[in-house]
PyMOL Python script that loads the backbone (N, CA, C, O; Angstrom):
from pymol import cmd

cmd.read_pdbstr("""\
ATOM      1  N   UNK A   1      13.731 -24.004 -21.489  1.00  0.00           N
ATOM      2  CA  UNK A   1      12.421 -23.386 -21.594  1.00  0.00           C
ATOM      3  C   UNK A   1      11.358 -24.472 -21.466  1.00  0.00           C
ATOM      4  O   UNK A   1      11.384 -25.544 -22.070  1.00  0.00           O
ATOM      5  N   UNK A   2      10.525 -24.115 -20.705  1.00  0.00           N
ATOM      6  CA  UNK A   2       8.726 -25.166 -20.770  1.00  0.00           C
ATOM      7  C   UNK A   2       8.578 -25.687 -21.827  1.00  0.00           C
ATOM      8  O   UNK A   2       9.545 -25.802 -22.580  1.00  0.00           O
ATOM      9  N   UNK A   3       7.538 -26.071 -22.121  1.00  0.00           N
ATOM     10  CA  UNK A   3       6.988 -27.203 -22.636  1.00  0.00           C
ATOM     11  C   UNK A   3       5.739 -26.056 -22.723  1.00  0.00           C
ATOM     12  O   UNK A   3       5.419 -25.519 -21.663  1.00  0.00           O
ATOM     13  N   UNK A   4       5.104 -25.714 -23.830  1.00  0.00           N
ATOM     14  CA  UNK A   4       4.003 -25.057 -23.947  1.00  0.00           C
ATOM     15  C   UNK A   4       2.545 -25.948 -23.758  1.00  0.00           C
ATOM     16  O   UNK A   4       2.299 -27.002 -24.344  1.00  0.00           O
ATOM     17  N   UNK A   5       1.880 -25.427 -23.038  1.00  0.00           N
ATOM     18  CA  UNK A   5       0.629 -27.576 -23.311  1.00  0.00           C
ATOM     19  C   UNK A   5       0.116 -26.750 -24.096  1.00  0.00           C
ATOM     20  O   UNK A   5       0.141 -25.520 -24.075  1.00  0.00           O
ATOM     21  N   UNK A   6      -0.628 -27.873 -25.204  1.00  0.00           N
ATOM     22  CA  UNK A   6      -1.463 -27.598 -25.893  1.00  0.00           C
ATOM     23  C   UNK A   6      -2.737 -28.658 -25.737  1.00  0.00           C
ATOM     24  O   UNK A   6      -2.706 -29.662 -25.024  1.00  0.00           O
ATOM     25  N   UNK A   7      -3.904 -28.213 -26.579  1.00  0.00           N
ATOM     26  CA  UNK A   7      -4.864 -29.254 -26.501  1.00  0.00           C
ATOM     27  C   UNK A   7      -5.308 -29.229 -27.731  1.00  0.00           C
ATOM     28  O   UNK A   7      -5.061 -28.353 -28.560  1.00  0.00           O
ATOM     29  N   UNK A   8      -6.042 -30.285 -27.898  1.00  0.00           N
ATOM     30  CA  UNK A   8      -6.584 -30.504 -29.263  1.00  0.00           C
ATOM     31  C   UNK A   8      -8.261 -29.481 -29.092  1.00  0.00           C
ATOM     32  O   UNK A   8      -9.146 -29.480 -28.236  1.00  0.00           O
ATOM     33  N   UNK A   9      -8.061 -28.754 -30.321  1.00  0.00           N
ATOM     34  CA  UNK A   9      -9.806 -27.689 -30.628  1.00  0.00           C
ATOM     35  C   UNK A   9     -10.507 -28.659 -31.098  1.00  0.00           C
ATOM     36  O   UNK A   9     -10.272 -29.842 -30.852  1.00  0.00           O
ATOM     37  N   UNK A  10     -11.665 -28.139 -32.000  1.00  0.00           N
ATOM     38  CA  UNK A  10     -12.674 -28.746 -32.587  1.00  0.00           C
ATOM     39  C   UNK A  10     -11.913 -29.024 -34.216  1.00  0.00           C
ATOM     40  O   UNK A  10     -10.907 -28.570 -34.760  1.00  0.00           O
ATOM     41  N   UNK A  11     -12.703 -29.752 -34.517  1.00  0.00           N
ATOM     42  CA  UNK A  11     -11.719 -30.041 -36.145  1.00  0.00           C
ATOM     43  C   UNK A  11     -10.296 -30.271 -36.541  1.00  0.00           C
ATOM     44  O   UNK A  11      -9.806 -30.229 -37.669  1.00  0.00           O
ATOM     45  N   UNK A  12      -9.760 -30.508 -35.453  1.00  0.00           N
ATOM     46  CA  UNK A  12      -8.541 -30.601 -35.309  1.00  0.00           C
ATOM     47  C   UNK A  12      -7.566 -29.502 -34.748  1.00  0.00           C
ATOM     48  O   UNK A  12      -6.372 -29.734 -34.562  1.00  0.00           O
ATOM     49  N   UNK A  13      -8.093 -28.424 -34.520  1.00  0.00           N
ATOM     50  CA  UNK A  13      -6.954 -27.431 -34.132  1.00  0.00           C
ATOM     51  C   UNK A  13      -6.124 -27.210 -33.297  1.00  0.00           C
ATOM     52  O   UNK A  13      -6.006 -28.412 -33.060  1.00  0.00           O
ATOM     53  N   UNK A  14      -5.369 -26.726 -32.564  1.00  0.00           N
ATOM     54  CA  UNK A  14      -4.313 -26.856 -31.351  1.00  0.00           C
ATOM     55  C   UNK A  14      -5.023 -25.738 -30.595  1.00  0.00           C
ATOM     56  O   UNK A  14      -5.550 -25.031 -31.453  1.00  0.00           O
ATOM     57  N   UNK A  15      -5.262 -25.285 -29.447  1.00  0.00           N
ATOM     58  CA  UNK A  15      -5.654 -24.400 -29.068  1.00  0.00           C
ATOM     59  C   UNK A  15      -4.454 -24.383 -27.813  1.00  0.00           C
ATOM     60  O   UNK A  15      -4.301 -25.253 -26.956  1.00  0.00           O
ATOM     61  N   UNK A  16      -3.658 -23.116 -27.986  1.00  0.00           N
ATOM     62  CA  UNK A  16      -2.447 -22.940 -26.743  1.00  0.00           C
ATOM     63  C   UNK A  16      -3.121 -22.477 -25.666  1.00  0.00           C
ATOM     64  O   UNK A  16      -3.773 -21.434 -25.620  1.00  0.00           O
ATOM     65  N   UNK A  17      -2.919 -23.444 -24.604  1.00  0.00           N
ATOM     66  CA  UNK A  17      -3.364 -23.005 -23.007  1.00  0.00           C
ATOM     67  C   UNK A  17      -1.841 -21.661 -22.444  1.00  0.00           C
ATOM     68  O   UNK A  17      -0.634 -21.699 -22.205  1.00  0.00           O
ATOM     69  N   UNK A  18      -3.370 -20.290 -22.498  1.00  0.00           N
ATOM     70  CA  UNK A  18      -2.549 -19.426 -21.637  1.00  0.00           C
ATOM     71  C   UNK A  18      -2.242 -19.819 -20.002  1.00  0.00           C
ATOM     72  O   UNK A  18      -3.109 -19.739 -19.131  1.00  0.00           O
ATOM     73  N   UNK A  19      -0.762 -20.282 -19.747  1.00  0.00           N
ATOM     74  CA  UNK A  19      -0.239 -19.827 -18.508  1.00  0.00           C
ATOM     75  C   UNK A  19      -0.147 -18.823 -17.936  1.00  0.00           C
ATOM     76  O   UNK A  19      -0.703 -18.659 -16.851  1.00  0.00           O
ATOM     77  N   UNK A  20       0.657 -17.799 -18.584  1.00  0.00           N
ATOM     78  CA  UNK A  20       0.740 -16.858 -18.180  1.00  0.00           C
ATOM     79  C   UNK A  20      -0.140 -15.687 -17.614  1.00  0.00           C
ATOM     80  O   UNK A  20      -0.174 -15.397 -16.418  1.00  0.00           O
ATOM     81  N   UNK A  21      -0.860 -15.036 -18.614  1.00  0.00           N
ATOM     82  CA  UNK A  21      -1.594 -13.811 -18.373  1.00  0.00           C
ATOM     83  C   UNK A  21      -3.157 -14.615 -18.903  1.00  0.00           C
ATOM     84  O   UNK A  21      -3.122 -15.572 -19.677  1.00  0.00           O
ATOM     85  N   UNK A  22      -4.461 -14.062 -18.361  1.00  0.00           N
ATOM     86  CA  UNK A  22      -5.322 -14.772 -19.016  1.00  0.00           C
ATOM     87  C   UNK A  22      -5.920 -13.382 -20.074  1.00  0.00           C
ATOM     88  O   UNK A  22      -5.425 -12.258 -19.992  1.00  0.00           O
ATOM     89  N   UNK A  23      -6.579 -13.588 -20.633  1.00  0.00           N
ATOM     90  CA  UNK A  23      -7.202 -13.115 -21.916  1.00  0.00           C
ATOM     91  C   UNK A  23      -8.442 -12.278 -21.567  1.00  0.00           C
ATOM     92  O   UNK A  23      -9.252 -12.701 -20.742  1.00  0.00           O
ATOM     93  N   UNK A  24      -8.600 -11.104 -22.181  1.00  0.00           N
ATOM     94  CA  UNK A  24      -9.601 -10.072 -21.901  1.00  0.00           C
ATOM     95  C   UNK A  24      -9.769  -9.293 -22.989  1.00  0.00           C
ATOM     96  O   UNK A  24      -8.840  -8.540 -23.281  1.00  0.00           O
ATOM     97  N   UNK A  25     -10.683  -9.302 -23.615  1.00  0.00           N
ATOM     98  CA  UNK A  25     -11.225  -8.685 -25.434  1.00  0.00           C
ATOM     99  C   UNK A  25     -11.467  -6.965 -24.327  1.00  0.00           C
ATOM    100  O   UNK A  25     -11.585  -6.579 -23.164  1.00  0.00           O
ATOM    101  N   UNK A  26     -11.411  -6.420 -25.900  1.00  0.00           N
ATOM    102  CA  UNK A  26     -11.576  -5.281 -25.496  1.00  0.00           C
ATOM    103  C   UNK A  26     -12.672  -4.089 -26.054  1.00  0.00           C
ATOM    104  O   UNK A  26     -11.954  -3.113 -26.266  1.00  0.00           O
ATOM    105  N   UNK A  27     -13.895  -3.773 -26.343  1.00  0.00           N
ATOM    106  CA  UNK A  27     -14.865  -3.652 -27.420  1.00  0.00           C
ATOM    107  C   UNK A  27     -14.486  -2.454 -27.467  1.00  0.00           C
ATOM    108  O   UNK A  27     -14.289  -2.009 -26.336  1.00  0.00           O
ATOM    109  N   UNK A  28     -14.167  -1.248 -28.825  1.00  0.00           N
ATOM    110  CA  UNK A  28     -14.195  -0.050 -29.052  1.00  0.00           C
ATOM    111  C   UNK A  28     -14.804   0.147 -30.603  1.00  0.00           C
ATOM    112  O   UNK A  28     -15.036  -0.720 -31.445  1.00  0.00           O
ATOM    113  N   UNK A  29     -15.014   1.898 -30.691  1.00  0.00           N
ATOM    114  CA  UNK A  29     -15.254   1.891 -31.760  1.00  0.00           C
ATOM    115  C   UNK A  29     -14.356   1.598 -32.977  1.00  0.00           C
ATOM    116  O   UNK A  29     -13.290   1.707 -32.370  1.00  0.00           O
ATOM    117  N   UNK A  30     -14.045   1.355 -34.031  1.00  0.00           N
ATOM    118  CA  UNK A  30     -13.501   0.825 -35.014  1.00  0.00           C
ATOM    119  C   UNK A  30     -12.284   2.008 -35.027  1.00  0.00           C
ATOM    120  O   UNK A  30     -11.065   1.847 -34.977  1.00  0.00           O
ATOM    121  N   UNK A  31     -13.031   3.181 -35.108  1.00  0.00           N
ATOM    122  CA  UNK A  31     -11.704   4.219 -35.326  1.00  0.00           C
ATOM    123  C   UNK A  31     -11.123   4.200 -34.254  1.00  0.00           C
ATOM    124  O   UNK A  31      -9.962   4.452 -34.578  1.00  0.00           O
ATOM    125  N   UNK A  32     -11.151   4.034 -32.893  1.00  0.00           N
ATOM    126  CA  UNK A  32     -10.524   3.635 -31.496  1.00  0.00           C
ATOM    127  C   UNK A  32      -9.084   2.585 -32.264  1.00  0.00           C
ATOM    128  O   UNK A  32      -7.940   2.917 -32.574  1.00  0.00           O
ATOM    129  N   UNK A  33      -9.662   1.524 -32.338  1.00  0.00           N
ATOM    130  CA  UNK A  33      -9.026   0.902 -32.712  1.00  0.00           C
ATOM    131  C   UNK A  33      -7.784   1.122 -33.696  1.00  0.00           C
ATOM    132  O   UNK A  33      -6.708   0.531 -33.608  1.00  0.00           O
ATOM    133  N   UNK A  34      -8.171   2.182 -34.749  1.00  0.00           N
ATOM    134  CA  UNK A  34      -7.641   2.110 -35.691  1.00  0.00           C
ATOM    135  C   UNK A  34      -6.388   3.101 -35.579  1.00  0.00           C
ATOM    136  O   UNK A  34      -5.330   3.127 -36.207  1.00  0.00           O
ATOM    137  N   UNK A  35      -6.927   3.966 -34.476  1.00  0.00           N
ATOM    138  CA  UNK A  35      -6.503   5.064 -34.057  1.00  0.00           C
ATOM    139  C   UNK A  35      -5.006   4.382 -33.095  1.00  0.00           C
ATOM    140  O   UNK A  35      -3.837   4.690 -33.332  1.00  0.00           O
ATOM    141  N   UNK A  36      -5.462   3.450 -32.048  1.00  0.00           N
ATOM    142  CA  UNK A  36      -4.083   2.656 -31.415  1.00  0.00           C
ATOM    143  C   UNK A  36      -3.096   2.018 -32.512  1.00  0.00           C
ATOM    144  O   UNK A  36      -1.872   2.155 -32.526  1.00  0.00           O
ATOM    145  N   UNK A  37      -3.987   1.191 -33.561  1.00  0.00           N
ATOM    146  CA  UNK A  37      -2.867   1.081 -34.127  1.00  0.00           C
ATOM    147  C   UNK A  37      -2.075   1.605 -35.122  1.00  0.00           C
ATOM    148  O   UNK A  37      -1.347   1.038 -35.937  1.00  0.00           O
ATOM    149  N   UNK A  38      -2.305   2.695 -34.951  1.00  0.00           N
ATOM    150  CA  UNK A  38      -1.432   3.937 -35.729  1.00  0.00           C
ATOM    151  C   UNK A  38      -0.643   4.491 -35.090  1.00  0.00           C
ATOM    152  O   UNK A  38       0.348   4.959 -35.651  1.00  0.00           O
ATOM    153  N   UNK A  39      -0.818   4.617 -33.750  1.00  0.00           N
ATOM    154  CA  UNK A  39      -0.147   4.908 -32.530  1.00  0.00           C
ATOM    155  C   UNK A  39       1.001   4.291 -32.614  1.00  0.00           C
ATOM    156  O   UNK A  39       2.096   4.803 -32.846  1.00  0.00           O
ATOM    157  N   UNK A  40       0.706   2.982 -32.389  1.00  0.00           N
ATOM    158  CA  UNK A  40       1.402   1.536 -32.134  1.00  0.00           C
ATOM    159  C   UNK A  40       2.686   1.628 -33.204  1.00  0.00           C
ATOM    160  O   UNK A  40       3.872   1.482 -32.908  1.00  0.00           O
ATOM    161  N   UNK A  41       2.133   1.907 -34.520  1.00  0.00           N
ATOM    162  CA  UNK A  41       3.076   1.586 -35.667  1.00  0.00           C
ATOM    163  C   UNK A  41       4.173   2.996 -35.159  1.00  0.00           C
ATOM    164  O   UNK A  41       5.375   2.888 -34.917  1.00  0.00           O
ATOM    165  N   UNK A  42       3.632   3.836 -35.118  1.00  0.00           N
ATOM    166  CA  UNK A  42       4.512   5.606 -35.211  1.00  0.00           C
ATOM    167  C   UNK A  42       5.319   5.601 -33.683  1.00  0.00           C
ATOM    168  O   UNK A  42       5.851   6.621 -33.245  1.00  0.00           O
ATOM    169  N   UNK A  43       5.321   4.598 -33.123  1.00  0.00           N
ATOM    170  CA  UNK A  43       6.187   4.644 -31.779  1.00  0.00           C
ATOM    171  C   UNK A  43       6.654   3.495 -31.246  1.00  0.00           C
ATOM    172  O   UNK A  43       7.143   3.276 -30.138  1.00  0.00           O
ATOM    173  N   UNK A  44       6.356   2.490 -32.552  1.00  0.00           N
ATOM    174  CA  UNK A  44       7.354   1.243 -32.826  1.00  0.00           C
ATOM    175  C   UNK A  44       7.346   0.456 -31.897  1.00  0.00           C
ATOM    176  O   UNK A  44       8.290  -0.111 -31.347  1.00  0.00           O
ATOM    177  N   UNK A  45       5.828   0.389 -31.629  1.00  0.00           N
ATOM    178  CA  UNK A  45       5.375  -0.562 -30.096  1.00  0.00           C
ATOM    179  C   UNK A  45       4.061  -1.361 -31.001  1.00  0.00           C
ATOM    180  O   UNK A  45       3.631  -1.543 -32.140  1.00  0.00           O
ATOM    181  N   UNK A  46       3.874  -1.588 -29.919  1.00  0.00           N
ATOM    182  CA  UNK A  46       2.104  -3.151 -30.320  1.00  0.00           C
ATOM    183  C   UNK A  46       1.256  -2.492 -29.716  1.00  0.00           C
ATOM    184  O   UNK A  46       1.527  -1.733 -28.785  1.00  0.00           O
ATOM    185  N   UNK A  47       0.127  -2.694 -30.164  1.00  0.00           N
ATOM    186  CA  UNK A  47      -1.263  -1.869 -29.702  1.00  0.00           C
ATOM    187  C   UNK A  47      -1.460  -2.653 -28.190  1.00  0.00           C
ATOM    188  O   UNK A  47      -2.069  -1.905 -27.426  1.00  0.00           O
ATOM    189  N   UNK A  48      -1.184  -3.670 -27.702  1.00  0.00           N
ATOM    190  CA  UNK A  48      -0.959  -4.652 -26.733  1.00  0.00           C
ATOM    191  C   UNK A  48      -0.027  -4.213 -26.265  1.00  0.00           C
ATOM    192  O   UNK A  48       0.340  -5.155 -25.563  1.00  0.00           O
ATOM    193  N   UNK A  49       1.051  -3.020 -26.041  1.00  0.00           N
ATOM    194  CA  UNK A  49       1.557  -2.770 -25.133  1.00  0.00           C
ATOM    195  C   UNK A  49       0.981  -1.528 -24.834  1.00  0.00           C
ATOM    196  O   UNK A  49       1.145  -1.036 -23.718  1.00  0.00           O
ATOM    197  N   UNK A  50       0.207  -0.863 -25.859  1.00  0.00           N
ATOM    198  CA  UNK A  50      -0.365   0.961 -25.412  1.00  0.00           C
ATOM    199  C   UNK A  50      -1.151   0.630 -24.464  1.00  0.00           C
ATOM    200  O   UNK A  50      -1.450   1.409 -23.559  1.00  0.00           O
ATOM    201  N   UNK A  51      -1.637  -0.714 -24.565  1.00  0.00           N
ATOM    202  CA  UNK A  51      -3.275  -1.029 -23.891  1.00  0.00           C
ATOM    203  C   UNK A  51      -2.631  -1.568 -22.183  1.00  0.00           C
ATOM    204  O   UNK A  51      -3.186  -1.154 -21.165  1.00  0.00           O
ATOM    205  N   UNK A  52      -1.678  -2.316 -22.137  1.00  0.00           N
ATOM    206  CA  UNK A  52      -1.297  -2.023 -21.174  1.00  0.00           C
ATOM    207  C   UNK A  52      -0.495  -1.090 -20.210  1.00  0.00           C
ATOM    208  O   UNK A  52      -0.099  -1.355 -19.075  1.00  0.00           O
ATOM    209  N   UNK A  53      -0.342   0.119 -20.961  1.00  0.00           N
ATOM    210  CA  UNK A  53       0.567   1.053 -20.424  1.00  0.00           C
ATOM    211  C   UNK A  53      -1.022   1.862 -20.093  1.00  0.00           C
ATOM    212  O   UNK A  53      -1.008   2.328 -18.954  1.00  0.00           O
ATOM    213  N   UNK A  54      -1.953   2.042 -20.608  1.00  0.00           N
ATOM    214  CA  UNK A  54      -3.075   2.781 -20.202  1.00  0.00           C
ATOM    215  C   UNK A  54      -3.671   2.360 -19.127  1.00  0.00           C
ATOM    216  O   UNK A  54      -4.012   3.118 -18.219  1.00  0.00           O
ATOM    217  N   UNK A  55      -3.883   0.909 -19.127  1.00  0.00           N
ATOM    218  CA  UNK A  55      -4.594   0.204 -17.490  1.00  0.00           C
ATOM    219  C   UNK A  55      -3.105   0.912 -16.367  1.00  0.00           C
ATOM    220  O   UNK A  55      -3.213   1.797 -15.519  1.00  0.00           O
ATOM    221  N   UNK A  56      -1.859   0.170 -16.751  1.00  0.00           N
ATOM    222  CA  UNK A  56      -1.287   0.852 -16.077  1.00  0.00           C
ATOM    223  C   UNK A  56      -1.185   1.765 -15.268  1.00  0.00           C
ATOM    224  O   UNK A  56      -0.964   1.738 -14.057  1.00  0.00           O
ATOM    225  N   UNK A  57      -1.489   3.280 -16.541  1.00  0.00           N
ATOM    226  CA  UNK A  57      -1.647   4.685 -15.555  1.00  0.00           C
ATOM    227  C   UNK A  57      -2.743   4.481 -15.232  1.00  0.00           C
ATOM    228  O   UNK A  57      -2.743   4.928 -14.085  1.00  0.00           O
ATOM    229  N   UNK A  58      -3.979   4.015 -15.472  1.00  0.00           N
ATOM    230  CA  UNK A  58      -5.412   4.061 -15.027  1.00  0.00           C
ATOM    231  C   UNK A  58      -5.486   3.711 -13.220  1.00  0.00           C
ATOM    232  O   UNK A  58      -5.690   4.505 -12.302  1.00  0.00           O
ATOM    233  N   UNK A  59      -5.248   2.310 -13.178  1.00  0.00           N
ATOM    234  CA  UNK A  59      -4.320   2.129 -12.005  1.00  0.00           C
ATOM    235  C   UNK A  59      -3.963   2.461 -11.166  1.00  0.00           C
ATOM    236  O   UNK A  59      -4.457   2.318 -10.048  1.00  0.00           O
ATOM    237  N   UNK A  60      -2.483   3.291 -11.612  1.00  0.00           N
ATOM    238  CA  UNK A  60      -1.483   3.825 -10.672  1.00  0.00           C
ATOM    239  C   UNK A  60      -2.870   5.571 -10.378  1.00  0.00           C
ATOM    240  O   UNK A  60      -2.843   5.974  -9.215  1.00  0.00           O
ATOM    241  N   UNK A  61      -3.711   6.256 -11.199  1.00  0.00           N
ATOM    242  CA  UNK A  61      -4.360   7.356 -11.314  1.00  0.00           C
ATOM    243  C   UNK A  61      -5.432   6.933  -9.299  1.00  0.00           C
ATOM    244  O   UNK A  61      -5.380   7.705  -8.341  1.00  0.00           O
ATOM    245  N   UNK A  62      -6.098   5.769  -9.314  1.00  0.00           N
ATOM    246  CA  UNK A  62      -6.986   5.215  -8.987  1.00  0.00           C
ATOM    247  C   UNK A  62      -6.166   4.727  -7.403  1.00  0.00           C
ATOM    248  O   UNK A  62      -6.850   4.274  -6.485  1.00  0.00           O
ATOM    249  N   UNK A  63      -4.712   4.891  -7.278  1.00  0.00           N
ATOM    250  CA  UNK A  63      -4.313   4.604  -6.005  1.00  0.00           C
ATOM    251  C   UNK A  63      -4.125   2.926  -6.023  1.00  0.00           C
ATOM    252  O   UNK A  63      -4.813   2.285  -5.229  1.00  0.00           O
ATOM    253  N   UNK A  64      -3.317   2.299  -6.808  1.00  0.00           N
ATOM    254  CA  UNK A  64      -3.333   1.178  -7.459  1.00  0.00           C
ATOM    255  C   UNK A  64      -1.922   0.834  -7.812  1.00  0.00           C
ATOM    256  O   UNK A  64      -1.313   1.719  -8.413  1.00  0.00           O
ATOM    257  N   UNK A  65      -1.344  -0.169  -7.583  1.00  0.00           N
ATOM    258  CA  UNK A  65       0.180  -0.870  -8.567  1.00  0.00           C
ATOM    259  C   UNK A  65       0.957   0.314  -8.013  1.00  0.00           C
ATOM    260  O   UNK A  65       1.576   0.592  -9.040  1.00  0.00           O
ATOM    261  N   UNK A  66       1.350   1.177  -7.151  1.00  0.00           N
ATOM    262  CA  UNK A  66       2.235   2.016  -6.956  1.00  0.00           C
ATOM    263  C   UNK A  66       3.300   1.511  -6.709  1.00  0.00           C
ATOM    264  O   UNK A  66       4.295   2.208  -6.909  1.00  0.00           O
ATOM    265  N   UNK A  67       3.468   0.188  -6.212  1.00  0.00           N
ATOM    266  CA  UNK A  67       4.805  -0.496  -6.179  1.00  0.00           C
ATOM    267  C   UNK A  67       5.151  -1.273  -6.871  1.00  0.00           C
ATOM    268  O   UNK A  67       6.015  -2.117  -6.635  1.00  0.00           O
ATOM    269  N   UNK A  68       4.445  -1.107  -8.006  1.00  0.00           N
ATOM    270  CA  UNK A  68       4.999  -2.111  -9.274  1.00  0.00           C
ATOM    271  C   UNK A  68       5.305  -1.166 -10.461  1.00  0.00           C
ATOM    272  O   UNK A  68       5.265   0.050 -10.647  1.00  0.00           O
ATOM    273  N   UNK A  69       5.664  -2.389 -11.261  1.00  0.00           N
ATOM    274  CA  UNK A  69       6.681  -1.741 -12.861  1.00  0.00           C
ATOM    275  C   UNK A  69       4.921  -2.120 -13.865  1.00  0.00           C
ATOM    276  O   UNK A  69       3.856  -2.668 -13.581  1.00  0.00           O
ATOM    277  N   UNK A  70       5.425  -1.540 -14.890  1.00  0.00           N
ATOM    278  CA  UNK A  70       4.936  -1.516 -15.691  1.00  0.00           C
ATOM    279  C   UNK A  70       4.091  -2.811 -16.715  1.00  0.00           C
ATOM    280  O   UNK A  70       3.029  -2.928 -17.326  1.00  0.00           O
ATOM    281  N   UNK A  71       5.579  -3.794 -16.372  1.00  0.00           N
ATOM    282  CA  UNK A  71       5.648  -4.922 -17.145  1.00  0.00           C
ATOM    283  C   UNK A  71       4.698  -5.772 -15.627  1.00  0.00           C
ATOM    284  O   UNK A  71       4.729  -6.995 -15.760  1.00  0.00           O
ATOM    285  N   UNK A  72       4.131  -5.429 -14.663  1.00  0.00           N
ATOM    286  CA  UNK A  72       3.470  -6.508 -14.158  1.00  0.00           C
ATOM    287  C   UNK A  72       2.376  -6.330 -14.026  1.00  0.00           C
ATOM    288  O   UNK A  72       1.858  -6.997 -13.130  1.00  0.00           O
ATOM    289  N   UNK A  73       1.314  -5.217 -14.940  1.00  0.00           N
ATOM    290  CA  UNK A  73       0.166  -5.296 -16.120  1.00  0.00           C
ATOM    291  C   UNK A  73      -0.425  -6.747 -16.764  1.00  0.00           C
ATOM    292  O   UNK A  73      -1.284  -6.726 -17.645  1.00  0.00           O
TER     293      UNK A  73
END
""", "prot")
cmd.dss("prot")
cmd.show_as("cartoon", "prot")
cmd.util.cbc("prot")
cmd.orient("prot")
């Protein structure tokens, strides 16, 4: 397995450089939120995978990823 890089933050912290996927916040209302992760818990998944199974169909809805899987979200 790699070698994860890291770098040094401010004050000392490690901050892990994403390779992989890059990073995208997501703003909702609080009960939105609260609402996925209730979801998340009752179907024994991560609110980080509902969120990509929704771009997903959003996507595939929009004429989009039709030849891809799920996992390349």
């Amino acid at each position: 397995m790699d070698d994860i890089p890291e770098a040094t933050g401010r004050a000392g912290y490690k901050t892990r450089v994403r390779v992989e996927k890059p990073h995208v916040s997501l703003y909702a209302a609080p009960e939105t939120l609260l609402a996925i992760k209730r979801l998340a818990l009752d179907k024994g998944t991560t609110a980080q995978a509902l969120y990509r199974r929704g771009l997903y169909l959003m996507l595939q809805e929009n004429g989009l990823y039709l030849d891809k899987a799920e996992d390349d979200v």
